[in-house]
C-alpha positions in Angstrom: 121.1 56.0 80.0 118.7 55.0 77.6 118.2 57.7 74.1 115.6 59.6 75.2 117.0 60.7 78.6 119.9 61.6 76.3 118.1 63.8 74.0 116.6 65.8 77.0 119.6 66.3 78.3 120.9 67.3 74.6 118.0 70.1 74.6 118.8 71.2 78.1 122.6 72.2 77.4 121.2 73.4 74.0 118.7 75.6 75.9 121.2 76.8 78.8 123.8 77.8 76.1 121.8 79.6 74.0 119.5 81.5 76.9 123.4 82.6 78.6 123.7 84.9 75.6 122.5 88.6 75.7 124.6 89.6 72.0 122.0 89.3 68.9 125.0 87.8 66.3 126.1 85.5 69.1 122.6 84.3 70.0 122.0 83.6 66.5 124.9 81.7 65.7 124.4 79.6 69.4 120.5 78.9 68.2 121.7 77.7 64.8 125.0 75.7 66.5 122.3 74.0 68.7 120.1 73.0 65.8 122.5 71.3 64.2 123.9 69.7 66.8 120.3 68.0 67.6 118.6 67.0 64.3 119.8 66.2 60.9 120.0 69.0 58.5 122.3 69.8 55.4 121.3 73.9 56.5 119.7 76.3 57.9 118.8 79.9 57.6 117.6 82.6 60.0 115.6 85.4 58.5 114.2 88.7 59.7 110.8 89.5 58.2 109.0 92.7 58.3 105.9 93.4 56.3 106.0 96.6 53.7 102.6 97.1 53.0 101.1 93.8 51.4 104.4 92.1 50.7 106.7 90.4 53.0 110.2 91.2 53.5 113.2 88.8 54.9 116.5 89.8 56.2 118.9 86.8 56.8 120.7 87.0 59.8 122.5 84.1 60.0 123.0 80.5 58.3 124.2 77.2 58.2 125.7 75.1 55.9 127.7 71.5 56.5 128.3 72.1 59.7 129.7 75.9 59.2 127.5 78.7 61.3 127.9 82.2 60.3 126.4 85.4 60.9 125.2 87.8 58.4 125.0 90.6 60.6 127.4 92.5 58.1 124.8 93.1 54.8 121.5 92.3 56.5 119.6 93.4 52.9 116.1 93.0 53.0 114.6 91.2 50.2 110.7 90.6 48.9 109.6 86.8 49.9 108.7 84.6 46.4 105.5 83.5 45.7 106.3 80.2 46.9 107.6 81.5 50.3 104.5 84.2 50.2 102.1 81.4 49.7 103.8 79.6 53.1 103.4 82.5 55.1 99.6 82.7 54.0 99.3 79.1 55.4 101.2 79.6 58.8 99.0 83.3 59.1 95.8 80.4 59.1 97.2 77.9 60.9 99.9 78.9 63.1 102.5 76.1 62.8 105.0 74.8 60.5 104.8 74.6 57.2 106.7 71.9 54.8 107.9 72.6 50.9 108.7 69.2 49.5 111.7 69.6 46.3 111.6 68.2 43.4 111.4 64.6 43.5 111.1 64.6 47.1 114.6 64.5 47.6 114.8 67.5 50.1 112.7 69.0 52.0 112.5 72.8 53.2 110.2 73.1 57.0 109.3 76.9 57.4 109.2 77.2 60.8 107.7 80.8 62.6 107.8 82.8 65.7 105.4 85.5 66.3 105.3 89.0 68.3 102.8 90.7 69.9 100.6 91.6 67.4 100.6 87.6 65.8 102.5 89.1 63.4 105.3 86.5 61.9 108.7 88.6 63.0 111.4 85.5 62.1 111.5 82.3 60.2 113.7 80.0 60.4 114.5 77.7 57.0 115.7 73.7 57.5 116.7 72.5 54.3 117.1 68.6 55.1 115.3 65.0 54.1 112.0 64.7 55.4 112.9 65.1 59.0 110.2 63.5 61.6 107.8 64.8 64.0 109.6 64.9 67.1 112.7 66.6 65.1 110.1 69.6 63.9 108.8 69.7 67.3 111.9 69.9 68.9 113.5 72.8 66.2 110.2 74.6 66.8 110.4 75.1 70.5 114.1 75.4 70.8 113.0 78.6 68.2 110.4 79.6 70.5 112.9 80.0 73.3 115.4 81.3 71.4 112.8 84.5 70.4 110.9 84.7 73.9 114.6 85.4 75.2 115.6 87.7 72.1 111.8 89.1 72.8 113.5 89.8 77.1 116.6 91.2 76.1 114.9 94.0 73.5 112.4 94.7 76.4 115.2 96.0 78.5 116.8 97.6 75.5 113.8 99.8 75.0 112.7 103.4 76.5 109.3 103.0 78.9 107.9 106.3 77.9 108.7 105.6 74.0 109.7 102.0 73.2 112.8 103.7 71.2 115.9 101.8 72.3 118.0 103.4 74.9 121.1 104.9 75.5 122.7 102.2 76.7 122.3 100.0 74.0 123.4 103.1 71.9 127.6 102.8 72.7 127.5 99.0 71.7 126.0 99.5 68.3 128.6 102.4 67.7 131.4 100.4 68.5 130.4 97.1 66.5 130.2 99.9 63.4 133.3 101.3 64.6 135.1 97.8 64.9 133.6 96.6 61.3 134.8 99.9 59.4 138.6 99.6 60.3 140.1 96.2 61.1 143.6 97.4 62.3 144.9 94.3 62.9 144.7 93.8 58.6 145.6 97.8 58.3 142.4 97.8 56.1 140.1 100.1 55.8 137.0 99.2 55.2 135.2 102.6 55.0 137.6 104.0 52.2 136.7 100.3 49.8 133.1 100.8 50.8 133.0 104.6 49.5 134.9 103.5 46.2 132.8 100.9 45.6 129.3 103.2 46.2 128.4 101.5 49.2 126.2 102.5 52.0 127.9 104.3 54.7 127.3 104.7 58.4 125.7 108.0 59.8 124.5 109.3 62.9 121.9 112.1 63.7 121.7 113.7 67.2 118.4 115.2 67.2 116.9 117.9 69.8 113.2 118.9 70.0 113.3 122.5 70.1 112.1 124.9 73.0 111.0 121.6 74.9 111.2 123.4 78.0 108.6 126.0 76.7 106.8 123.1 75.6 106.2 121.3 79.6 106.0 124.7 80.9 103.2 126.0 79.1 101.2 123.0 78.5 102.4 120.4 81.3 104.2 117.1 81.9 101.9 115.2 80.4 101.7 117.0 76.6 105.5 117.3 76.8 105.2 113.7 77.4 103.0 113.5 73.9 105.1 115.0 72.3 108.5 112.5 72.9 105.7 109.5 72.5 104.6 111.4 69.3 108.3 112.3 67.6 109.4 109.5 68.2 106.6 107.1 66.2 106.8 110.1 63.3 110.9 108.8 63.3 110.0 105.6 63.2 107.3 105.0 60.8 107.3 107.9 59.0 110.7 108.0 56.9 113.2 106.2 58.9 113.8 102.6 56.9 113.5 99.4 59.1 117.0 99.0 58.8 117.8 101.9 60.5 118.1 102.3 64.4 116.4 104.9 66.4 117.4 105.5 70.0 115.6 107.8 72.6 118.9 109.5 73.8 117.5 111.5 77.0 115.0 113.8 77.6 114.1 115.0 74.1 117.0 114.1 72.4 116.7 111.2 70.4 119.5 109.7 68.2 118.9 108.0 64.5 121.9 105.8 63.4 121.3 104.7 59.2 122.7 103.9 56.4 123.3 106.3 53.1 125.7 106.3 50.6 126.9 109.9 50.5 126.7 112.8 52.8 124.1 114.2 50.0 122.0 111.3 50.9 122.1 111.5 54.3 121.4 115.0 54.7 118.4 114.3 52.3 117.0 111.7 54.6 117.7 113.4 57.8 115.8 116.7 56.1 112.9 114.3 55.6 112.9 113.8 59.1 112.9 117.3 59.9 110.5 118.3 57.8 107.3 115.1 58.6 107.8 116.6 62.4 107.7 120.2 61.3 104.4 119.5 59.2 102.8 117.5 61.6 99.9 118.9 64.0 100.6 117.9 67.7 97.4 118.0 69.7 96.9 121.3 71.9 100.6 122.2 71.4 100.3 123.0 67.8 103.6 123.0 65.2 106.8 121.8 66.6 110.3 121.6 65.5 113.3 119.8 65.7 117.2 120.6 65.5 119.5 118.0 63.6 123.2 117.5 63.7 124.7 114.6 62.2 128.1 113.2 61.0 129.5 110.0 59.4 130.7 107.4 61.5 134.6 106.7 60.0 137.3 106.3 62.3 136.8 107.9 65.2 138.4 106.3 68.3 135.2 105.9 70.4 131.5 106.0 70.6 131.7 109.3 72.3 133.9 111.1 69.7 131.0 110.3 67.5 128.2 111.2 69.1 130.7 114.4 70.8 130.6 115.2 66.8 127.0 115.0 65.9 126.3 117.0 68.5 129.3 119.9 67.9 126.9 120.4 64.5 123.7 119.7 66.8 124.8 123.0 68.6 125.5 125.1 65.6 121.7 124.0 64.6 120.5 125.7 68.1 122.4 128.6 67.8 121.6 129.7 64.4 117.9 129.3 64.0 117.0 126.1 64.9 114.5 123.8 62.8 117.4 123.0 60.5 119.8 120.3 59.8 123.4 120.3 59.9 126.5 119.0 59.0 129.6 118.0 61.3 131.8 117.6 58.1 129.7 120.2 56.2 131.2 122.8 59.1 134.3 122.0 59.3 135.0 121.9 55.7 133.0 126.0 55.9 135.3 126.8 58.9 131.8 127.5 61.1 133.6 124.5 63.3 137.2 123.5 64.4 138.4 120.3 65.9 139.9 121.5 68.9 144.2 120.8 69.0 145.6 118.9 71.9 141.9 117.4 73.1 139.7 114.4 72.3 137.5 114.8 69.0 134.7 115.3 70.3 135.4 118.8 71.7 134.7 121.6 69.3 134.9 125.1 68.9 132.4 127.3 67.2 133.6 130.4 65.5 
């Protein structure tokens, strides 16, 4: 078999063992295993990027280094491109293709290579820090990236809510549970919540959030405004104060859920209020004002995705039930005595006094 067949071949397994994946952190770490494997490299590093305004923003996701692959799913902290990486993504926005920043002396060589989404925006970059590689070896890096994001590009499209584009319920549980997982390892008996909260880290918090009187909503004005209203909510969540960083999830019907990051419970009552408050003030056309209810808790150690979101919503009810339009707080309650954590049953069942 002569070298070329080989190298096909090579790609193949590369492309069959990266496209069997559906797991983000284990896609990335197959993509960047594959890489390695076929071309010469001393590493490489997979960013998110996301545009704030003028400026660029990057989020590494994974990297490699002498052979090692590792994720950086863990502290995903987005950080403003430099002028020599902003200057790069000026020339791939003309031209579309890779782009090459020679090192001092010539010694190394870093090839910026892009993927694109729908709206020819650059959405992840991938970074080979190597010698001058050659022509086939960027052609063949750039389309095993290509793949990689037209299958990551699949797998979100089945992640996301048809009437919104929010992700959906089911991809809710698994995000839950990899927070759940990282914040206790009990195998270590350490706990990584309690080091995080010393140390003034961000914490994990989820929102369970209800448009109120939906019902009257579709009743008075039809199907079709109620309709404009999820599609409407659910951009104001999105782009008007929830952080990229931060997950939001069409939960059913108009319940949505918002999983992000704060450091205290002070903080994250703050940014859920925000929330409340853009959807409160905005105008919705023919239907006027409307409101939502929050309830939201800290994700610690609960046992499972459902005593979390079984939480969230305990405070979710108290919110309905005394006014709605409001925000409230599963710990906040407890700690009042307005809740109680049922004896005898899972967590997730409350009593209201």
């Amino acid at each position: 078999m002569n070298n070329n067949n080989y190298n096909v071949i090579s790609i193949v397994d590369s492309l069959v063992n990266i496209t069997s994946h559906t797991e983000k952190n284990v896609l990335e770490k197959s993509l960047l295993i594959a890489l390695n494997e076929l071309v010469p490299t001393t590493s490489i590093r997979l960013f998110k990027v996301q545009k704030s305004a003028d400026k660029h923003e990057i989020s590494l996701l994974a990297f490699s280094a002498n052979g090692v692959v590792s994720s950086s799913q863990s502290s995903q902290q987005a950080h403003i491109v430099s002028d020599e990486l902003s200057r790069a993504f000026a020339a791939i926005g003309q031209h579309g293709g890779i782009e090459s920043i020679p090192n001092a002396g010539n010694s190394a060589w870093q090839i910026i290579y892009p993927t694109f989404d729908i709206n020819n925006d650059i959405f992840m970059i991938l970074v080979q820090r190597c010698e001058k590689p050659t022509a086939q070896d960027q052609q063949t890096v750039h389309g095993i990236f290509k793949v990689y994001a037209n299958h990551l590009a699949l797998i979100e499209k089945t992640q996301r809510d048809k009437l919104t584009g929010l992700f959906n319920r089911e991809t809710l549980d698994d995000e839950i549970t990899k927070i759940l997982v990282n914040d206790c390892d009990d195998l270590l008996s350490v706990n990584l919540h309690d080091a995080r909260r010393s140390s003034g880290a961000a914490c994990n918090w989820l929102g369970v959030i209800d448009i109120d009187h939906f019902k009257r909503i579709n009743d008075d004005f039809g199907h079709l405004y109620g309709d404009e209203v999820l599609i409407l909510t659910s951009r104001l969540m999105t782009s008007g104060c929830i952080r990229d960083d931060d997950l939001v999830y069409r939960y059913g019907g108009e319940e949505f859920v918002v999983l992000l990051k704060a450091s205290t419970e002070q903080d994250a009552l703050n940014a859920f209020e925000r929330l409340r408050l853009i959807v409160a003030d905005h105008e919705f056309p023919q239907v006027g004002n409307v409101t939502i209810s929050i309830g939201f808790v800290e994700i610690t150690n609960q046992q499972t995705p459902s005593d979390v979101i079984g939480e969230a919503d305990g405070a979710l009810y108290y919110a309905k039930h005394n006014g709605r339009n409001q925000t409230q707080s599963y710990h906040q309650l407890v700690d009042d005595g307005e809740l109680v954590v049922a004896e005898h049953v899972a967590s997730s069942d409350v009593e209201l006094f």
